[in-house]
C-alpha positions in Angstrom: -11.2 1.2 -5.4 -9.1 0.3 -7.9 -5.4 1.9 -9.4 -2.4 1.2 -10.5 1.0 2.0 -9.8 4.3 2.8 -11.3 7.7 1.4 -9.7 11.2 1.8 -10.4 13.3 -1.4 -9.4 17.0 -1.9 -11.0 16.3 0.6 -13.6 13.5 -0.2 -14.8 9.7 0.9 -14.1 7.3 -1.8 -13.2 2.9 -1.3 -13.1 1.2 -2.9 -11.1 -2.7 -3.1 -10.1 -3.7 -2.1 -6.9 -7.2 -2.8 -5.3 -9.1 -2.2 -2.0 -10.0 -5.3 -1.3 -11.3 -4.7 2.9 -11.8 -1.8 4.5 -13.1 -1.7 8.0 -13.3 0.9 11.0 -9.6 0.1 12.1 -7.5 -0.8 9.1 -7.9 -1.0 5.1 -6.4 -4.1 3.1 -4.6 -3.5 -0.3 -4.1 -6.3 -2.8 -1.0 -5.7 -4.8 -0.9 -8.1 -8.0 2.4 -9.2 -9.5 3.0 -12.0 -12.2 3.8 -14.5 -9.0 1.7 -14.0 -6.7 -0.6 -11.3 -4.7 0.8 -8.6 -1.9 -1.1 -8.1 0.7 -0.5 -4.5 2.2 -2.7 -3.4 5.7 -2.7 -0.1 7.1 -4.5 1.7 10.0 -5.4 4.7 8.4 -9.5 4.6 9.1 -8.3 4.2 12.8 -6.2 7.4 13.2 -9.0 9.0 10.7 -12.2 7.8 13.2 -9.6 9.4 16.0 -9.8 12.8 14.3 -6.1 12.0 13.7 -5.4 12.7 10.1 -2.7 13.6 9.6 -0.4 10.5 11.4 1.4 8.2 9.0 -0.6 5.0 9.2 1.2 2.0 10.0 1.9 -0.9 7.2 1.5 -4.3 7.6 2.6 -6.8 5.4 1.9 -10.6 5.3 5.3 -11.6 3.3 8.2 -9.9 3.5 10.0 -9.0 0.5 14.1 -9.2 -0.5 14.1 -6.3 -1.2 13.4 -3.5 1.5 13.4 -0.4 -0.3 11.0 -1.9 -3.4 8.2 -2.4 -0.7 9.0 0.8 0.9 8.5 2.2 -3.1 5.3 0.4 -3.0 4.2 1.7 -0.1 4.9 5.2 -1.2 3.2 5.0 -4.2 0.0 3.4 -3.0 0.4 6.6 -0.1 0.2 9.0 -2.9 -2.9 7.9 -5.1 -4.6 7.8 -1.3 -4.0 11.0 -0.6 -1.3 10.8 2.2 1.1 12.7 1.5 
């Protein structure tokens, strides 16, 4: 599955592609790709979902931290609304 996303940082709005690049009975693995370098976003959402849980927030993961704090939690957002979490 593949999308993109739009992301406001410092005034100005930023796309970038997103793709589903693992999913597996406890957690699914989003690729995030910038100019630099790739994100690498994990989530538990097919754990809670096998649990008959779904409506919990799943939990993000994230193999490199960010500066910036609120422009992964924007990220993480919008990747949460073309899922369908809302």
């Amino acid at each position: 599955m593949e999308f993109t996303i739009r992301v406001k940082f410092n005034g100005k709005f930023y796309r970038y592609p997103v793709k589903l690049a693992e999913k597996t009975e406890r957690e699914e693995v989003y690729h995030v790709i910038t100019r630099a370098k790739t994100l690498e976003l994990r989530n538990n959402r097919p754990f809670f979902i096998n649990r008959g849980l779904k409506h919990r927030r799943p939990t993000w993961k994230m193999d490199e931290a960010l500066p910036y704090k609120s422009f992964t939690n924007d990220i993480i957002e919008e990747i949460e609304k073309n899922i369908g979490i809302q």
